[in-house]
Backbone as ProteinMPNN parsed JSONL, in Angstrom:
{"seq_chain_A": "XXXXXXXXXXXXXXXXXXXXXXXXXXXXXXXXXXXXXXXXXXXXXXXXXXXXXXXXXXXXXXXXXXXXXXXXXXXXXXXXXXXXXXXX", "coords_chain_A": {"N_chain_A": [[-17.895, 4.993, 31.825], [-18.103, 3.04, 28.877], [-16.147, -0.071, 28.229], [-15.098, -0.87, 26.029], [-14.287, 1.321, 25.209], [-12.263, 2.453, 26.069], [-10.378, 0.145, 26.005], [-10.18, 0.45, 22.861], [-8.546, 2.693, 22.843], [-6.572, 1.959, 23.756], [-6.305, 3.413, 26.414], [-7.405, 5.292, 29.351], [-10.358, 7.666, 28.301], [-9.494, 10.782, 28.923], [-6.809, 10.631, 29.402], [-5.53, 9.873, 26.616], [-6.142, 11.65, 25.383], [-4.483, 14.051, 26.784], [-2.422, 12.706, 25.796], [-2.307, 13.223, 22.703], [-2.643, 15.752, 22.904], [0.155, 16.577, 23.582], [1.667, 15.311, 21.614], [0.338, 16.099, 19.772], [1.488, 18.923, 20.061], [4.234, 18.794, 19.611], [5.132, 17.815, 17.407], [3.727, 19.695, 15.793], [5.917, 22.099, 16.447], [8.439, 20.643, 15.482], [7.754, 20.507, 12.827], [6.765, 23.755, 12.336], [10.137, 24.29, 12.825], [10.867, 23.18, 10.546], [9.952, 24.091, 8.332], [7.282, 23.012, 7.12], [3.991, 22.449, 6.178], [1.113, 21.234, 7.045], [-0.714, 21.141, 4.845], [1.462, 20.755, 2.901], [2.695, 18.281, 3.503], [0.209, 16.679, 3.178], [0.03, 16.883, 0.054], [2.706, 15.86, -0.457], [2.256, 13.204, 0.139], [0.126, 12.523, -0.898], [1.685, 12.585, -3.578], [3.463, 10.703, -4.131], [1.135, 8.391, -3.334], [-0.039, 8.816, -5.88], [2.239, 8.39, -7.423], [3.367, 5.835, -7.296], [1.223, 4.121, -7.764], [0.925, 4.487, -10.336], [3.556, 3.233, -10.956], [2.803, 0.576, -9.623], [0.754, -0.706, -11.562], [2.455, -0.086, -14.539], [4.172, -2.427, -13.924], [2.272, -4.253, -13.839], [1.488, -4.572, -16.077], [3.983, -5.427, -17.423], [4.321, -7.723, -16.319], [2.455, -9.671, -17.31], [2.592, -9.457, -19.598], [5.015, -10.942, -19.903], [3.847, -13.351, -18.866], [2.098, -13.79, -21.374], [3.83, -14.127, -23.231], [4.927, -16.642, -22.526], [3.224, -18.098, -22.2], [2.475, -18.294, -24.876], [4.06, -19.758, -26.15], [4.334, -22.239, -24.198], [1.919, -23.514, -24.01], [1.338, -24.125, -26.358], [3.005, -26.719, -27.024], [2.399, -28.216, -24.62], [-0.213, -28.919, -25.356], [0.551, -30.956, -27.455], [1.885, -32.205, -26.337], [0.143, -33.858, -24.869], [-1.498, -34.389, -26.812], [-0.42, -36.683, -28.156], [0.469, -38.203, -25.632], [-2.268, -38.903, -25.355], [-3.023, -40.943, -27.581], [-2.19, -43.251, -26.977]], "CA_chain_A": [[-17.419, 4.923, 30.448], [-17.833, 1.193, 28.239], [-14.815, -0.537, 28.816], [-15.048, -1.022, 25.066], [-13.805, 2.812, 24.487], [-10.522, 2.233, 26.974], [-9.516, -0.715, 25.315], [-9.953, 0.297, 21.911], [-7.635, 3.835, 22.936], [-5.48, 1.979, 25.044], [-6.029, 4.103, 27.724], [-8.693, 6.11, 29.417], [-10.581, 8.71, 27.029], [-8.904, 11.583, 28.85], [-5.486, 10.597, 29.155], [-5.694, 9.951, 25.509], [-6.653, 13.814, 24.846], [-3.623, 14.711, 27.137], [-1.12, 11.88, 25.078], [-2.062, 13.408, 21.436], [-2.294, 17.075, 22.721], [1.617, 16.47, 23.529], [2.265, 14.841, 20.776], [0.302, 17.157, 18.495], [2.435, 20.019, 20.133], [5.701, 18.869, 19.585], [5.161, 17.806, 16.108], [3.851, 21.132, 15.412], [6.829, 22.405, 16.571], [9.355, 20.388, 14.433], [7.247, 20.911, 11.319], [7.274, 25.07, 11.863], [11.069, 24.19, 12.354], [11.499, 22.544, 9.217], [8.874, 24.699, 7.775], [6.679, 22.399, 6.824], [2.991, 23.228, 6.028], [0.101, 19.79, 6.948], [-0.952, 20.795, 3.046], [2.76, 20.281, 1.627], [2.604, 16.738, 3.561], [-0.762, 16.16, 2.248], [0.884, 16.866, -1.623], [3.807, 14.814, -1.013], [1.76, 11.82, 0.313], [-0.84, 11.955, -1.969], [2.642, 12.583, -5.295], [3.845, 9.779, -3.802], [0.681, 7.371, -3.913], [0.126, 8.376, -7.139], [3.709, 7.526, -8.694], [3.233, 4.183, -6.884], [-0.335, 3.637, -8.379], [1.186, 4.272, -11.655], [4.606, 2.351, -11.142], [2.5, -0.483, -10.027], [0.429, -0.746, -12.87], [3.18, -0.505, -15.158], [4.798, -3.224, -13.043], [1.196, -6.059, -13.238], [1.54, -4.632, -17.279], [5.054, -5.745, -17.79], [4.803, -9.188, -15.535], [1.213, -9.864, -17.652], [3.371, -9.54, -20.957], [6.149, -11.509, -19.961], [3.434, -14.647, -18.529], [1.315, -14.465, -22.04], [4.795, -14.774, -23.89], [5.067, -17.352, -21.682], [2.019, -19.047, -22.824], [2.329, -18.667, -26.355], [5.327, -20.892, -25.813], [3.68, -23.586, -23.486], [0.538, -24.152, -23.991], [0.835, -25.495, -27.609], [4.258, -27.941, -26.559], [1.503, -28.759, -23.815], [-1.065, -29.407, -25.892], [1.081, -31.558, -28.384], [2.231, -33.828, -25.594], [-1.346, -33.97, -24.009], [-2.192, -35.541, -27.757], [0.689, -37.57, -27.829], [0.13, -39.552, -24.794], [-3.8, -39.658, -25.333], [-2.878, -41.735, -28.643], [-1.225, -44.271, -26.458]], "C_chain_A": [[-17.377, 3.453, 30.046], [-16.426, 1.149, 28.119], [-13.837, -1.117, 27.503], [-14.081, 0.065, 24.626], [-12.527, 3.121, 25.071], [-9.729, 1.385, 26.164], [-9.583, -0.494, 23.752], [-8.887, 2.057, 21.274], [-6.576, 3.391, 23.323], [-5.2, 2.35, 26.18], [-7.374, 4.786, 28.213], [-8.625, 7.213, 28.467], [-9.371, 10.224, 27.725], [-7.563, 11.758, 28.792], [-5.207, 10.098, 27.742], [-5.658, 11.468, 24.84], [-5.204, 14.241, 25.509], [-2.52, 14.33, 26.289], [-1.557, 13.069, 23.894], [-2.023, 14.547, 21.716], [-0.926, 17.08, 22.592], [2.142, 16.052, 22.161], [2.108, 15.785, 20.013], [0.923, 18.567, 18.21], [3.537, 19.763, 19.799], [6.032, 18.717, 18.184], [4.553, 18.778, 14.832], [5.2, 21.82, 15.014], [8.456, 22.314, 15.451], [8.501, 20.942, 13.102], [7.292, 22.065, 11.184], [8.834, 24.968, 11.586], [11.692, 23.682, 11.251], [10.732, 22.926, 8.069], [8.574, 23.871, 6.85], [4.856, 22.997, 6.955], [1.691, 21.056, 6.101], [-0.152, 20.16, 5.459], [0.403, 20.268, 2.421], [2.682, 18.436, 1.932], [1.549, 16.103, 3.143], [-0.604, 15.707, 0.876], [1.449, 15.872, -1.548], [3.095, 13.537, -0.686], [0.925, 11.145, -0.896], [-0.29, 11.907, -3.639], [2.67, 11.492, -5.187], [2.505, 8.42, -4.165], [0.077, 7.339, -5.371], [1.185, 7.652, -7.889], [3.656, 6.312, -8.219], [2.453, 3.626, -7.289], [-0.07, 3.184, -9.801], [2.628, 3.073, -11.767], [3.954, 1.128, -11.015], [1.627, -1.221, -11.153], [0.981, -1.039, -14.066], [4.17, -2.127, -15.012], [3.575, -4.502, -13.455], [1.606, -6.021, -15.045], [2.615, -5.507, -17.778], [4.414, -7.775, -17.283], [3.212, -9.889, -16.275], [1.832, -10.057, -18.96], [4.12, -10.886, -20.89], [4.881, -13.304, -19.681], [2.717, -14.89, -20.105], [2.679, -14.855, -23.287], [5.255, -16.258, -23.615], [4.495, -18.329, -22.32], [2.215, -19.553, -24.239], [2.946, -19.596, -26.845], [4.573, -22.226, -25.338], [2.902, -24.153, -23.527], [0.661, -24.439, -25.493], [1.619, -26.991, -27.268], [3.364, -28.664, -25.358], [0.546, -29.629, -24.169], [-0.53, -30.965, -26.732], [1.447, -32.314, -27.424], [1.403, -34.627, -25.162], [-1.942, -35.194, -25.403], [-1.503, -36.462, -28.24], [0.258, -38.257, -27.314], [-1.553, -39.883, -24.398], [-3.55, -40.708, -26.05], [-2.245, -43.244, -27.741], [-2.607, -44.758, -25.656]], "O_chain_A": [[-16.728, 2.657, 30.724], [-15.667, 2.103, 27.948], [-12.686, -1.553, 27.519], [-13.187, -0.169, 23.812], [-11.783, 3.979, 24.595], [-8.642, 1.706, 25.683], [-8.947, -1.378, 23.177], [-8.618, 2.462, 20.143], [-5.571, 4.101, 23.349], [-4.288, 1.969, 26.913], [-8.352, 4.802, 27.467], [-7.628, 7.694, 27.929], [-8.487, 10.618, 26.964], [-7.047, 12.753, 28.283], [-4.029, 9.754, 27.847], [-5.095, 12.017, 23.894], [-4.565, 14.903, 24.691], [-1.691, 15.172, 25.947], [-1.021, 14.126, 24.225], [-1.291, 15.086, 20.886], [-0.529, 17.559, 21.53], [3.144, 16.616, 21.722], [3.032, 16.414, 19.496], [1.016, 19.215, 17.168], [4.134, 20.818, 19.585], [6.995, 19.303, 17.691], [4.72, 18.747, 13.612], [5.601, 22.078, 13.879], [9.182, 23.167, 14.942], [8.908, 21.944, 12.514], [7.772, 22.344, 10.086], [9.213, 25.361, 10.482], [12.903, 23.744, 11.041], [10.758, 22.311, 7.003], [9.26, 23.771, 5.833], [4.554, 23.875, 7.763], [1.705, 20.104, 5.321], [0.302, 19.292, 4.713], [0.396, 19.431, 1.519], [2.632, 17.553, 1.076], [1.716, 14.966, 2.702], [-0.919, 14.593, 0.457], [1.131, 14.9, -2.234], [3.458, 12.63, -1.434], [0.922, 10.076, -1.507], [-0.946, 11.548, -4.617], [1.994, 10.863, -6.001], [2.733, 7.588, -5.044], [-0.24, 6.318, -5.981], [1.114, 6.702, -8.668], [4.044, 5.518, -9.076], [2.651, 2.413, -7.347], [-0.461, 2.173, -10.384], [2.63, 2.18, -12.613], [4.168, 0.332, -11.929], [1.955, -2.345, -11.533], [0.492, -1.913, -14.782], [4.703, -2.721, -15.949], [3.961, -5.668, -13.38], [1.982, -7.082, -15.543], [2.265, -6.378, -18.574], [4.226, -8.725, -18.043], [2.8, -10.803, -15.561], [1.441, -11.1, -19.483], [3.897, -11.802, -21.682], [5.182, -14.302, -20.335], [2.631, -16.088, -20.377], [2.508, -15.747, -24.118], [5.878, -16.927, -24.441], [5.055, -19.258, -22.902], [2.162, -20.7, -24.684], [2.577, -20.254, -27.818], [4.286, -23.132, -26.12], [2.889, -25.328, -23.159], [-0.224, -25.225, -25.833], [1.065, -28.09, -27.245], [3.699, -29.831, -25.154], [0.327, -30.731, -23.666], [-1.206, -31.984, -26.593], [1.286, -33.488, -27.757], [1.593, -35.834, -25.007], [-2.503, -36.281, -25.264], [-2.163, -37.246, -28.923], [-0.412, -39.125, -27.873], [-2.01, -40.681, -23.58], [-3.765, -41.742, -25.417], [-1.92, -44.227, -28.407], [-2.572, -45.727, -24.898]]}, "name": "protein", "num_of_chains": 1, "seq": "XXXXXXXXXXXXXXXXXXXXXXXXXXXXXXXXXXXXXXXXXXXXXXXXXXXXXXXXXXXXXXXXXXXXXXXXXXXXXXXXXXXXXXXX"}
């Protein structure tokens, strides 16, 4: 086996297959107990990066407002000092 395919599992390929079978059993397990369905966690992951897609968006909108208010302010008082101390 390339020595490439150990180190990029962490481990040999088959004790790899034995780690995630365990794992993938036990977390079976809780999820029938908490009846959970892999589609409902699919939903909520993929509600979730939507409302975040959209909150940040609203979020670059707002902080994009607030810098050209910003501007409208500075950059003339900028300008006007800029021709100020050319005159000199």
């Amino acid at each position: 086996m390339p020595e490439w395919i150990s180190r990029f599992l962490g481990d040999t390929p088959g004790r790899t297959v034995v780690k995630l079978a365990i794992v993938s059993f036990v977390v079976g397990i809780i999820m029938s107990a908490l009846n959970f369905t892999p589609w409902e966690v699919w939903e909520a992951i993929r509600d979730f990066a939507l409302q975040l897609y959209d909150l940040g968006f609203e979020a670059i909108w707002r902080v994009a407002r607030y810098f050209v208010w910003g501007a409208i302010v500075v950059v003339p008082i900028f300008l006007v000092l800029r021709i100020m101390r050319f005159g000199r």
